[in-house]
Backbone bond lengths (Angstrom), bond angles and torsions (degrees), N, CA, C in turn:
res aa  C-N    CA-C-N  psi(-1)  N-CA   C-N-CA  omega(-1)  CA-C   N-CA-C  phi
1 X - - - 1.450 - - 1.525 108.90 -
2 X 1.408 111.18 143.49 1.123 118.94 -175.21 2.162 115.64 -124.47
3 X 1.144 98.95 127.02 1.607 98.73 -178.02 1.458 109.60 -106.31
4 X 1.359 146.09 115.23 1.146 146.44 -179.61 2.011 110.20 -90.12
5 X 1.300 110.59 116.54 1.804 110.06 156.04 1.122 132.60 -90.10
6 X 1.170 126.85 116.90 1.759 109.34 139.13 1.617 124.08 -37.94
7 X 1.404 114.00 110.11 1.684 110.13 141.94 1.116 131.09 -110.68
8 X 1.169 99.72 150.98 1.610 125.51 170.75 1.628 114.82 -162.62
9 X 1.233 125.16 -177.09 1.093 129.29 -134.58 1.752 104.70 -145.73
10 X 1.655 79.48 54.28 1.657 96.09 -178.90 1.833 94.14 -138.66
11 X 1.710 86.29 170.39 2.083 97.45 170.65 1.511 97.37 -64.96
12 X 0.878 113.29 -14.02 1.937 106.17 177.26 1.279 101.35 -70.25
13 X 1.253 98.87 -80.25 2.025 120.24 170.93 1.145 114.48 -7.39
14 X 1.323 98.92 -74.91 1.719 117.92 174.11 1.385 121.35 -49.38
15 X 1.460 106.13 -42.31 1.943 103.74 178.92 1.374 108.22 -71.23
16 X 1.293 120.03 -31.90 1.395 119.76 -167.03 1.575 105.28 -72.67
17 X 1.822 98.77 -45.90 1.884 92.30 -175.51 1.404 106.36 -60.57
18 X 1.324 126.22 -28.00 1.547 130.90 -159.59 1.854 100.01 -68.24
19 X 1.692 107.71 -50.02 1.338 104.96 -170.07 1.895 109.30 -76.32
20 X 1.364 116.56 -35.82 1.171 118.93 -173.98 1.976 99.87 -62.56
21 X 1.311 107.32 -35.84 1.730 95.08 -177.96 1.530 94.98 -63.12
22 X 1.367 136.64 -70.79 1.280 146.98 148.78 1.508 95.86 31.01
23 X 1.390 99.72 -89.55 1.843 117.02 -155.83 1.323 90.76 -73.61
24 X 1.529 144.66 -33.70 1.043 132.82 -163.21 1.847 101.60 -73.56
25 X 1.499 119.12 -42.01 1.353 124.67 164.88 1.705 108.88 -34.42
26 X 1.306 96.58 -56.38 1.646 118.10 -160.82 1.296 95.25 -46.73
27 X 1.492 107.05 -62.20 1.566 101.18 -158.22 1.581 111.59 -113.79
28 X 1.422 109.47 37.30 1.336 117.47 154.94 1.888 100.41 61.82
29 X 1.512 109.66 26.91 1.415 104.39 -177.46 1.434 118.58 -96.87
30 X 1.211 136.01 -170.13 1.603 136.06 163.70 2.081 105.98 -102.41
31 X 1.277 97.37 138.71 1.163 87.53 179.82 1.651 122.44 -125.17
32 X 1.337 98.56 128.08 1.901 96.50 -177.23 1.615 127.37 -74.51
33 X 0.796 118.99 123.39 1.758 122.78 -171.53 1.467 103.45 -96.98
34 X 1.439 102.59 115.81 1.681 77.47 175.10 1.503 101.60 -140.99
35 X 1.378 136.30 126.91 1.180 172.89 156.19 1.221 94.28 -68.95
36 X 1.579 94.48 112.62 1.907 119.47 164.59 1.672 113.94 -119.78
37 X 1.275 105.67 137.67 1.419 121.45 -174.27 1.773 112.80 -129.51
38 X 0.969 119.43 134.56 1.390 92.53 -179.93 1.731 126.68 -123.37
39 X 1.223 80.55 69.90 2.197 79.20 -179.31 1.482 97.95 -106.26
40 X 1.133 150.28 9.11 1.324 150.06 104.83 2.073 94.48 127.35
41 X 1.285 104.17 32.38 1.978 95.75 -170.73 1.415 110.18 -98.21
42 X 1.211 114.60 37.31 1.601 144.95 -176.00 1.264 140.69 58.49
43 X 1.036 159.15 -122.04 1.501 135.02 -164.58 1.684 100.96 -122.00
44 X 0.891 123.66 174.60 1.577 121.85 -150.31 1.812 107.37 -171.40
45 X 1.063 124.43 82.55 1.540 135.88 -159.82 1.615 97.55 -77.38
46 X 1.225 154.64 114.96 1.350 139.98 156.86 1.629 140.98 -89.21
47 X 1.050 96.36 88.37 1.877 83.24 -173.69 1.914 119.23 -100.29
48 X 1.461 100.63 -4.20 1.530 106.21 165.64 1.372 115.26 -83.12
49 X 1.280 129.20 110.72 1.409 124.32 -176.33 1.744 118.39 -60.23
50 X 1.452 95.92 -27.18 2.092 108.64 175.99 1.447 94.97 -45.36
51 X 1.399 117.82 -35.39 1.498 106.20 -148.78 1.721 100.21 -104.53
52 X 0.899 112.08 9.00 2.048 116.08 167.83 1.312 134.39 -101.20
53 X 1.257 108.84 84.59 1.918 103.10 175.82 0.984 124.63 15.27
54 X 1.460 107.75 145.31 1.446 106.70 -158.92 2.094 100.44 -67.24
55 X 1.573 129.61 -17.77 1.005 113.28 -164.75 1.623 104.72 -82.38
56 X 1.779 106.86 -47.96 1.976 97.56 153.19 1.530 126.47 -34.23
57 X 0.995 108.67 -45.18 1.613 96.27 -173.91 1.827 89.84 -62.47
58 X 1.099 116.91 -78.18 1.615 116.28 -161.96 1.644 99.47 -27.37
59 X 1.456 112.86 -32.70 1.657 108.90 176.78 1.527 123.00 -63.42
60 X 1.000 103.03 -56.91 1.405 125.25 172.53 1.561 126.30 -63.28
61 X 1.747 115.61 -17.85 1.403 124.83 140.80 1.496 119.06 -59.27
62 X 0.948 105.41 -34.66 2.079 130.51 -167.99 1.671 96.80 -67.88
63 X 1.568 112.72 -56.65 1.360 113.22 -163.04 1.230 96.08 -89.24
64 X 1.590 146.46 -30.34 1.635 123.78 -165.35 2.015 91.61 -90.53
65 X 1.164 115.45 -19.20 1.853 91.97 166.92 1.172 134.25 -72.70
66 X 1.910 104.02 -24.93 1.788 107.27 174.67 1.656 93.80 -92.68
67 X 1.020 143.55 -9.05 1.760 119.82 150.02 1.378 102.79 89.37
68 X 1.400 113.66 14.26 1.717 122.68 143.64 1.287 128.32 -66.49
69 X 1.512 109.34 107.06 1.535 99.74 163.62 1.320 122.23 -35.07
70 X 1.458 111.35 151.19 1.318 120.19 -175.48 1.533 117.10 -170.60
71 X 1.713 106.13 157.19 1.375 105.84 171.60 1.725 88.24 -152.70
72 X 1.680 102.34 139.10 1.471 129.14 170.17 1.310 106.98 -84.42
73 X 1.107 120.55 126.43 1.897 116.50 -175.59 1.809 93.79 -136.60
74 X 1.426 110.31 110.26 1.453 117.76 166.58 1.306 121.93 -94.81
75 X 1.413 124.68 95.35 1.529 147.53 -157.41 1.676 86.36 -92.54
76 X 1.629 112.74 127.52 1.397 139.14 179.22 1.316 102.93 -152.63
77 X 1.790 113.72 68.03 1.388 122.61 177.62 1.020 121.42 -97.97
78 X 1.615 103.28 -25.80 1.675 109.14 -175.10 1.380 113.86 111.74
79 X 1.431 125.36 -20.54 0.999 153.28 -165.19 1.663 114.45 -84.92
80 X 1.341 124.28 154.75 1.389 121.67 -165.05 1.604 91.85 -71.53
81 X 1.298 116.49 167.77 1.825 115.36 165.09 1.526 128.76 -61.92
82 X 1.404 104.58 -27.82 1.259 121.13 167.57 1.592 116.41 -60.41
83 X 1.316 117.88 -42.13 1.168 116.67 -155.05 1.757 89.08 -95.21
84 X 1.200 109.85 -34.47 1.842 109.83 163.76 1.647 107.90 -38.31
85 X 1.061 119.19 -56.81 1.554 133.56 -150.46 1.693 87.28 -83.45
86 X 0.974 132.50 -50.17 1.254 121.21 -144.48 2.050 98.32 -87.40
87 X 1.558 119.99 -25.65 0.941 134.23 174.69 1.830 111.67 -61.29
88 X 1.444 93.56 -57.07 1.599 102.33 164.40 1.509 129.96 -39.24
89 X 1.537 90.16 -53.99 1.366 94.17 -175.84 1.734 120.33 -75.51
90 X 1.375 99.44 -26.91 1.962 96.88 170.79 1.091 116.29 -82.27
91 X 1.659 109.43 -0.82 1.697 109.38 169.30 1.199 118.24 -70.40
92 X 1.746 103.48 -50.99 1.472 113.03 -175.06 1.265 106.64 -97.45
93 X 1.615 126.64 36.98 1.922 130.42 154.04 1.685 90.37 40.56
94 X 1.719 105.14 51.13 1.551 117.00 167.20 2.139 114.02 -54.67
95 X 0.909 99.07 120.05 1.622 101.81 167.36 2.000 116.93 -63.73
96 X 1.362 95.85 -33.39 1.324 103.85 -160.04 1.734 94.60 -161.56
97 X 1.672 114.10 139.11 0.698 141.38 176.73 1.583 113.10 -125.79
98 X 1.874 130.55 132.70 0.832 126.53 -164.01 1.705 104.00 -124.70
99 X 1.219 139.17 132.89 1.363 127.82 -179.03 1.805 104.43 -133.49
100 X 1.491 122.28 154.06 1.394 114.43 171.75 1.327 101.14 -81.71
101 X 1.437 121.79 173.28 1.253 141.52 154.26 1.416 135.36 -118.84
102 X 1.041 112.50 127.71 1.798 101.16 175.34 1.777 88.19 -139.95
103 X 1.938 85.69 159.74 1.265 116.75 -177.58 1.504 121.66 -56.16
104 X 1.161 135.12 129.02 1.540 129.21 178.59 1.464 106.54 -133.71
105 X 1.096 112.53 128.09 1.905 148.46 141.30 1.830 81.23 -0.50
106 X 1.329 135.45 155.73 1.468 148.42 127.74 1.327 98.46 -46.60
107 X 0.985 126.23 -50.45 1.748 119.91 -140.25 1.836 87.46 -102.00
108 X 1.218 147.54 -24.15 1.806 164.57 136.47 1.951 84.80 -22.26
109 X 1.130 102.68 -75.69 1.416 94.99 -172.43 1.489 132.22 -64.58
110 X 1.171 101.44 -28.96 1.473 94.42 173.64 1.098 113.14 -91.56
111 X 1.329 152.16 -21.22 1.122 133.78 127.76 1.625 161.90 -38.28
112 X 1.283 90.61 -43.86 1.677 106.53 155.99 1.800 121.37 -96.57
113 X 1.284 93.22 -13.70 2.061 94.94 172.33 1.794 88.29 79.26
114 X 1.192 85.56 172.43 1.844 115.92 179.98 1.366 113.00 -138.28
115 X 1.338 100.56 105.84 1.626 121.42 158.49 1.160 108.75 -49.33
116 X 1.835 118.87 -53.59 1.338 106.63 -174.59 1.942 126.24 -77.91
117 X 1.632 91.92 -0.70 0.848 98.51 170.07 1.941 141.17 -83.99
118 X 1.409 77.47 -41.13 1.622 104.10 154.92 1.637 110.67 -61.15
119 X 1.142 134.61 -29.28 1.235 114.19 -178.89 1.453 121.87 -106.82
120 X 1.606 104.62 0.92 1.306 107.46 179.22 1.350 110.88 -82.39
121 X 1.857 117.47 -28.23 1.538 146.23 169.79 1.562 99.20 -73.26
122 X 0.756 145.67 -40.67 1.240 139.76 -147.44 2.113 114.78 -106.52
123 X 1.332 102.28 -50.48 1.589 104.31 177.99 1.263 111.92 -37.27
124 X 1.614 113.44 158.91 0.677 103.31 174.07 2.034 103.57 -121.19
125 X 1.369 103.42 40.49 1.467 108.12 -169.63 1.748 99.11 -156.20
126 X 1.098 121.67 145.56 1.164 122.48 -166.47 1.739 103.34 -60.28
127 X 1.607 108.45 152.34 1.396 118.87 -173.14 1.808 111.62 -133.50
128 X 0.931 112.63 113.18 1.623 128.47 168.99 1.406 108.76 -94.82
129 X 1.787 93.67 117.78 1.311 122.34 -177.67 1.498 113.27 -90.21
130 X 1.605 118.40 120.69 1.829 91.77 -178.79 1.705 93.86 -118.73
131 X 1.067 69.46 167.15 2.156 81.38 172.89 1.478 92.05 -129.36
132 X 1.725 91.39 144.93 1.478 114.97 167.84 1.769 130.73 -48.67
Protein backbone atom coordinates (compact mmCIF):
# COMPACT_ATOMS: atom_id res chain seq x y z
CA UNK A 1 0.00 0.00 0.00
CA UNK A 2 0.91 3.21 -0.94
CA UNK A 3 -0.07 6.81 0.78
CA UNK A 4 0.77 9.90 -1.28
CA UNK A 5 1.39 13.82 0.54
CA UNK A 6 1.32 17.13 -0.32
CA UNK A 7 4.33 19.24 1.05
CA UNK A 8 4.84 22.43 1.80
CA UNK A 9 5.93 24.44 4.46
CA UNK A 10 2.87 25.75 6.06
CA UNK A 11 0.42 24.69 9.44
CA UNK A 12 -1.44 23.04 6.53
CA UNK A 13 1.79 21.32 5.22
CA UNK A 14 2.69 20.32 8.46
CA UNK A 15 -0.81 18.81 9.56
CA UNK A 16 -1.08 16.93 6.52
CA UNK A 17 2.68 15.46 6.70
CA UNK A 18 1.97 14.78 10.46
CA UNK A 19 -1.40 12.76 9.66
CA UNK A 20 -0.22 11.04 6.39
CA UNK A 21 3.04 9.63 8.54
CA UNK A 22 0.16 8.75 11.08
CA UNK A 23 -1.93 6.56 8.57
CA UNK A 24 1.12 5.44 6.91
CA UNK A 25 2.17 3.90 10.63
CA UNK A 26 -1.51 2.78 10.79
CA UNK A 27 -1.55 0.80 7.93
CA UNK A 28 1.87 -0.49 7.75
CA UNK A 29 2.16 1.39 4.21
CA UNK A 30 5.14 3.30 2.37
CA UNK A 31 4.59 6.79 1.98
CA UNK A 32 5.32 9.27 -1.01
CA UNK A 33 6.26 12.90 -0.19
CA UNK A 34 6.07 14.94 -2.87
CA UNK A 35 7.16 18.59 -2.99
CA UNK A 36 5.94 20.72 -5.99
CA UNK A 37 7.61 23.84 -7.21
CA UNK A 38 6.80 25.36 -10.26
CA UNK A 39 9.51 26.92 -12.59
CA UNK A 40 8.85 24.04 -14.87
CA UNK A 41 12.98 22.56 -15.55
CA UNK A 42 11.53 19.05 -15.16
CA UNK A 43 11.05 16.47 -12.70
CA UNK A 44 13.69 15.90 -10.10
CA UNK A 45 13.39 12.47 -7.91
CA UNK A 46 15.33 12.98 -4.43
CA UNK A 47 16.72 10.35 -2.36
CA UNK A 48 19.99 12.20 -0.95
CA UNK A 49 18.78 14.15 1.93
CA UNK A 50 22.26 16.76 1.50
CA UNK A 51 20.45 17.77 -1.46
CA UNK A 52 16.75 18.95 0.16
CA UNK A 53 15.97 22.30 1.68
CA UNK A 54 16.53 22.92 4.72
CA UNK A 55 12.47 22.35 5.43
CA UNK A 56 12.79 18.56 3.54
CA UNK A 57 15.53 17.64 5.47
CA UNK A 58 13.51 18.50 8.85
CA UNK A 59 11.00 16.06 6.82
CA UNK A 60 13.09 13.47 6.12
CA UNK A 61 14.53 13.53 9.88
CA UNK A 62 10.61 13.19 10.78
CA UNK A 63 10.14 10.10 8.45
CA UNK A 64 13.51 7.92 9.09
CA UNK A 65 12.64 8.20 13.19
CA UNK A 66 8.92 6.95 12.85
CA UNK A 67 10.44 3.96 10.60
CA UNK A 68 8.00 4.46 7.64
CA UNK A 69 9.06 3.57 4.45
CA UNK A 70 9.44 6.34 2.32
CA UNK A 71 10.44 8.28 -0.73
CA UNK A 72 10.74 12.35 -1.11
CA UNK A 73 9.94 13.14 -4.80
CA UNK A 74 10.57 17.00 -5.75
CA UNK A 75 8.23 17.59 -8.84
CA UNK A 76 9.62 20.86 -10.97
CA UNK A 77 7.19 20.33 -13.94
CA UNK A 78 5.79 23.54 -14.27
CA UNK A 79 2.62 22.30 -13.48
CA UNK A 80 0.00 23.51 -10.81
CA UNK A 81 0.67 21.36 -7.33
CA UNK A 82 -2.38 19.66 -7.79
CA UNK A 83 -1.70 18.33 -10.97
CA UNK A 84 1.98 17.29 -9.42
CA UNK A 85 0.16 15.27 -6.70
CA UNK A 86 -2.39 13.75 -8.65
CA UNK A 87 0.28 12.45 -11.41
CA UNK A 88 2.32 10.97 -8.49
CA UNK A 89 -0.19 9.35 -7.08
CA UNK A 90 -1.48 7.24 -10.36
CA UNK A 91 2.11 6.53 -10.74
CA UNK A 92 2.53 4.91 -7.52
CA UNK A 93 -1.39 3.04 -7.83
CA UNK A 94 -1.67 5.45 -4.47
CA UNK A 95 -4.45 3.95 -2.02
CA UNK A 96 -4.81 7.25 -0.30
CA UNK A 97 -3.80 10.61 -0.86
CA UNK A 98 -3.41 13.21 1.98
CA UNK A 99 -3.53 17.17 1.39
CA UNK A 100 -3.68 20.24 4.13
CA UNK A 101 -6.43 22.61 4.12
CA UNK A 102 -6.91 26.10 4.95
CA UNK A 103 -9.83 28.46 4.86
CA UNK A 104 -10.41 30.68 1.69
CA UNK A 105 -12.39 34.03 0.95
CA UNK A 106 -15.23 32.85 -2.06
CA UNK A 107 -13.79 35.48 -4.04
CA UNK A 108 -9.57 33.73 -2.88
CA UNK A 109 -11.01 30.90 -4.80
CA UNK A 110 -12.21 31.98 -7.71
CA UNK A 111 -9.51 33.73 -8.45
CA UNK A 112 -6.55 31.83 -7.54
CA UNK A 113 -8.44 28.19 -8.15
CA UNK A 114 -8.01 25.26 -5.59
CA UNK A 115 -5.44 22.71 -5.67
CA UNK A 116 -7.25 21.24 -2.92
CA UNK A 117 -9.98 21.44 -4.78
CA UNK A 118 -8.91 19.91 -7.93
CA UNK A 119 -7.69 17.02 -6.13
CA UNK A 120 -10.44 16.28 -3.99
CA UNK A 121 -12.59 16.23 -7.69
CA UNK A 122 -10.09 14.76 -9.48
CA UNK A 123 -8.24 11.49 -7.59
CA UNK A 124 -8.73 8.74 -8.42
CA UNK A 125 -8.21 7.07 -4.74
CA UNK A 126 -9.67 8.26 -1.67
CA UNK A 127 -8.21 11.72 -0.19
CA UNK A 128 -7.99 12.94 3.55
CA UNK A 129 -8.21 16.49 4.04
CA UNK A 130 -6.55 17.83 7.36
CA UNK A 131 -6.69 21.27 8.76
CA UNK A 132 -4.12 22.82 10.90
Amino acid sequence: MTIVVGYVETNEGRAAFDKAIEEAQRRDARLVVVSSIKSGSGVLRVSDRDDHPEGLRAAEEKLSASGVAHEIVRMDSGHEAAEDLLDVAAREDAELIVIGLRRRTPVGKLILGSNAQRILLDASCPVLAVKS
